[in-house]
C-alpha positions as CSV (number, residue, x, y, z in Angstrom):
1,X,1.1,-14.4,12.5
2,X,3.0,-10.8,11.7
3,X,5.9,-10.5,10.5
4,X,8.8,-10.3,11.9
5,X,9.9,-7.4,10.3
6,X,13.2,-5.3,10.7
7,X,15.6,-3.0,9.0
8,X,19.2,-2.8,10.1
9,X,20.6,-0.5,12.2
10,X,23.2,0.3,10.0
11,X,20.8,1.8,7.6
12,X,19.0,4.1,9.7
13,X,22.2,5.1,10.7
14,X,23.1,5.6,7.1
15,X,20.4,7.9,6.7
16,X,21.2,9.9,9.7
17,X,24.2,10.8,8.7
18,X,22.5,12.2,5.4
19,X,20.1,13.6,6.3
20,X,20.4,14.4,10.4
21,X,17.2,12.0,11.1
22,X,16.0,8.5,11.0
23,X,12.9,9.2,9.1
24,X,12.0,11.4,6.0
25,X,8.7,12.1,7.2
26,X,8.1,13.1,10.3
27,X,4.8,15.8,9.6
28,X,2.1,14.7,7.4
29,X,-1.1,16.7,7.2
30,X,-4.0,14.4,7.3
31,X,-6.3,15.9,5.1
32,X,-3.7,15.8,1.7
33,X,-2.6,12.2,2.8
34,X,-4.6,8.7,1.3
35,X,-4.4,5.6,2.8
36,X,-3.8,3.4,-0.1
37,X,-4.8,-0.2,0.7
38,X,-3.7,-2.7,-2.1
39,X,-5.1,-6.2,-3.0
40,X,-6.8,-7.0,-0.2
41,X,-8.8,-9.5,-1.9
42,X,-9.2,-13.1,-0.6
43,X,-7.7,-14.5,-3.3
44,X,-4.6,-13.4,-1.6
45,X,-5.6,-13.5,2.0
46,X,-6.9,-17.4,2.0
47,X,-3.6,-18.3,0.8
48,X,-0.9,-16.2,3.6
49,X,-1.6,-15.7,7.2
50,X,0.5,-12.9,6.9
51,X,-2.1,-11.1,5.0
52,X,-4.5,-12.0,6.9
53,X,-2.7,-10.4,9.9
54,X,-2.9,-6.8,7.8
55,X,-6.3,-6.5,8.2
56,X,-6.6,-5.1,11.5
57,X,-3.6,-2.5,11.4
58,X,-5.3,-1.4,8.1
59,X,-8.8,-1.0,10.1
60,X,-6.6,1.4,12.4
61,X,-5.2,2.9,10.1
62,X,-8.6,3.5,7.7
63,X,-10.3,4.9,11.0
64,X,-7.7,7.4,12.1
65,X,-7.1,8.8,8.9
66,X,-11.2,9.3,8.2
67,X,-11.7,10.6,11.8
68,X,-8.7,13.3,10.8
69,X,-10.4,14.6,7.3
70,X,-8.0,12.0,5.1
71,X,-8.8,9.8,2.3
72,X,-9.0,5.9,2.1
73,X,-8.4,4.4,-1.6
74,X,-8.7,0.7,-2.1
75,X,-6.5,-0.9,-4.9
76,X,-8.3,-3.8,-6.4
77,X,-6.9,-6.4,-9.5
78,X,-8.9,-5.8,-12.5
79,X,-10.3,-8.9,-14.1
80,X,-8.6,-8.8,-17.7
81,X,-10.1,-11.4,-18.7
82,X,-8.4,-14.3,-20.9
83,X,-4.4,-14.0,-19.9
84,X,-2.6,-12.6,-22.9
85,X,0.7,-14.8,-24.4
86,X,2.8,-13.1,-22.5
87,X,1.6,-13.7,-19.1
88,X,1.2,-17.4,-20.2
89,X,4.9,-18.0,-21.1
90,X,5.6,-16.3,-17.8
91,X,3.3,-18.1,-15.2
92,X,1.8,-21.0,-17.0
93,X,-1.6,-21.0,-18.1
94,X,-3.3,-22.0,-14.8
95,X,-1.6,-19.1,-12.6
96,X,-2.2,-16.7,-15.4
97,X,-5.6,-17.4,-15.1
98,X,-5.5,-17.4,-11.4
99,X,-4.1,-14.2,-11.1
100,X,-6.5,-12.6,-14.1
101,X,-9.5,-13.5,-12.0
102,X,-8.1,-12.4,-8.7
103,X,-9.8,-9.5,-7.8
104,X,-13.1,-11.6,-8.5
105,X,-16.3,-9.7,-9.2
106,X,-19.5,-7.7,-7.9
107,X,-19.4,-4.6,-5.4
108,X,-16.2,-3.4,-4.1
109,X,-17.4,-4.9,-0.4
110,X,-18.1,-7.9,-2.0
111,X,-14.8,-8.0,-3.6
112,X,-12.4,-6.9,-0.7
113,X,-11.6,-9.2,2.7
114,X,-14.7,-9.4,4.4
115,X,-13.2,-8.2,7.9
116,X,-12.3,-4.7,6.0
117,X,-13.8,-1.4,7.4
118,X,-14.9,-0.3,3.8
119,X,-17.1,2.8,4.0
120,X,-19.1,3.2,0.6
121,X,-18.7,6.4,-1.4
122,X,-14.2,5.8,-0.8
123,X,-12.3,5.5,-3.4
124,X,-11.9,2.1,-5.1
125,X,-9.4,1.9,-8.4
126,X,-8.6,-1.3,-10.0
127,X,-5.2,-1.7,-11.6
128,X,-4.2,-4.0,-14.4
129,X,-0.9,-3.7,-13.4
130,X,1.4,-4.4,-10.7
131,X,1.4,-1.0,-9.8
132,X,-1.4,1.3,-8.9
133,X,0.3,4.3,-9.8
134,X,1.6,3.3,-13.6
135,X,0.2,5.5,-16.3
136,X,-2.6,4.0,-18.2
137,X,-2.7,0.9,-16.0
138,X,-5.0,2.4,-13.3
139,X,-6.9,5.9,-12.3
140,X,-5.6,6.0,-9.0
141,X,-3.2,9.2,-9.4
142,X,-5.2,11.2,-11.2
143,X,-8.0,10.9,-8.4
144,X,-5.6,11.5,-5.8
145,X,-4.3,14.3,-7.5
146,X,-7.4,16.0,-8.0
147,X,-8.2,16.0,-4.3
148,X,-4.7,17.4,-3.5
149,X,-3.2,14.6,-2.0
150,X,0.6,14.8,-1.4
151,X,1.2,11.9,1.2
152,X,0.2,8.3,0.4
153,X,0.3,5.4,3.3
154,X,0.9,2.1,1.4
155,X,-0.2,-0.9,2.9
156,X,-2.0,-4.1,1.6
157,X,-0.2,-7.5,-0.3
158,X,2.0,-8.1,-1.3
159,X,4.6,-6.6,0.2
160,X,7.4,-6.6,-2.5
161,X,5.3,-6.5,-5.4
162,X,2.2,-4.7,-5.6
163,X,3.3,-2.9,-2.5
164,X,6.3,-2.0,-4.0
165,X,6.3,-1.5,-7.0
166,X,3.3,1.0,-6.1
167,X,5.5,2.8,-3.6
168,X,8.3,3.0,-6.0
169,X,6.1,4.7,-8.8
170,X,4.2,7.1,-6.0
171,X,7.8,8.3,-5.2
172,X,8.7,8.9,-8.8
173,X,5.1,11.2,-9.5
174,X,6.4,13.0,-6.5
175,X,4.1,11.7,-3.2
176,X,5.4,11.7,-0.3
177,X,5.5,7.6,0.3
178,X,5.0,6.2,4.3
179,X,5.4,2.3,4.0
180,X,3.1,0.3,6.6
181,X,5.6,-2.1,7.7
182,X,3.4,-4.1,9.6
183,X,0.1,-3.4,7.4
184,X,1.8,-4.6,4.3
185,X,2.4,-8.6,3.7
186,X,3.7,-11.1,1.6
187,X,4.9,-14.5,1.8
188,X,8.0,-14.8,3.7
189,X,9.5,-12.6,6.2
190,X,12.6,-12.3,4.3
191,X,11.2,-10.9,1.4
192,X,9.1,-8.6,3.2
193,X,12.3,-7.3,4.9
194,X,13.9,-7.2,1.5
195,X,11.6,-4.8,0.5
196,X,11.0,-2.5,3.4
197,X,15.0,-2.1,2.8
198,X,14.6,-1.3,-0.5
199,X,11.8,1.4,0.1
200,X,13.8,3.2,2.9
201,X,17.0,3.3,1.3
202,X,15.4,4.9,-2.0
203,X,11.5,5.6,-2.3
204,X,9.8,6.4,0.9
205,X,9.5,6.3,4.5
206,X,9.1,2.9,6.8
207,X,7.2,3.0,9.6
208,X,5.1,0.9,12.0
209,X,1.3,1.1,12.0
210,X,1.9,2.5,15.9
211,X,3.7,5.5,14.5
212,X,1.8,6.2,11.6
213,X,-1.2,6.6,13.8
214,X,1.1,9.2,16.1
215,X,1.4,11.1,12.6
216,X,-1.6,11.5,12.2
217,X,-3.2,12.4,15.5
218,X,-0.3,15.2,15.4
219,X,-1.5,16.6,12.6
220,X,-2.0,19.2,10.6
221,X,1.3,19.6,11.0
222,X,2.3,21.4,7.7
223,X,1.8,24.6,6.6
224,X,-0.8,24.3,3.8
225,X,-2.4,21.2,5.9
């Protein structure tokens, strides 16, 4: 099932009265905007309906932007090989493990959900990190940036790690972050809410999949769009 996600009233409001509106973003040119879809592997899926339940806002998503002239990147985990000490002490050896092999192996359409809309010649990254924008830990900014991309659409699992920690580094290289509420997942619905709090209040815009899509059939909407 989705989740049953939310963000207070209060905050919007708080941001109102900042900034005179409820969202940061409410223009994005489709043609310098990514869709950046994140572990969608079903390493991750098998285990959370909630994941699961991405999939099909992330199709809509994937096929609006294309149709607009926008870019579709998708994040996978790189297989490190044997975990290193440190992951060890953190996770135990078997998760370690679990999670060094979690992006699997092959072609990227072999490797990603099977009910995915992946369209050879897209982008496809692989991270060794939680984040797929952190310097050295994956390629996925510099191929953004050289294809002018200013806006990035975050979506994938899960939602307050990957997902977040990749919005909160996009924000700090200067994209313009939109945060799939309902295209993002994790485990629980309070720690999926946690996060989409944490993401309004300081890195990025969060929106529903419904509105995103409005976004982008409105654009080009700004001025070197």
């Amino acid at each position: 099932m989705a989740h049953n996600w939310m963000i207070a009233e209060r905050e919007y409001l708080r941001h109102e009265s900042r900034r005179g509106r409820r969202h940061a973003y409410e223009r994005l040119a489709p043609r310098t905007t990514a869709l950046v879809v994140i572990d969608m592997v079903p390493f991750f899926a098998e285990a959370n309906i909630h994941c699961r339940d991405a999939i099909a806002p992330i199709n809509r998503l994937a096929a609006a932007l294309r149709e607009a002239g926008g870019l579709v990147a998708w994040v996978l985990p790189a297989d490190t090989g044997p975990p290193n000490p440190r992951a060890i002490e953190f996770y135990g050896e078997q998760i370690a493990q679990a999670f060094g092999a979690s992006g699997g192996q092959g072609a990227p359409h072999d490797r990603l959900c099977p009910e995915l809309d992946f369209v050879e010649g897209e982008i496809v990254a692989e991270k060794s990190a939680a984040s797929a924008f952190f310097p050295g830990r994956c390629d996925l900014h510099d191929r953004l940036a050289a294809r002018g991309i200013e806006t990035v659409i975050i979506t994938g699992t899960v939602t307050n790690v990957c997902c977040e920690s990749s919005a909160r580094d996009a924000s700090t290289l200067g994209y313009r972050v939109i945060f799939a509420a309902d295209a993002t997942a994790t485990v629980t619905d309070a720690a999926h809410n946690a996060a989409l709090y944490t993401i309004y209040r300081s890195f990025g815009d969060v929106r529903p999949t419904a509105e995103i899509l409005d976004l982008i059939a409105a654009g080009p909407s700004l001025a070197h769009g």
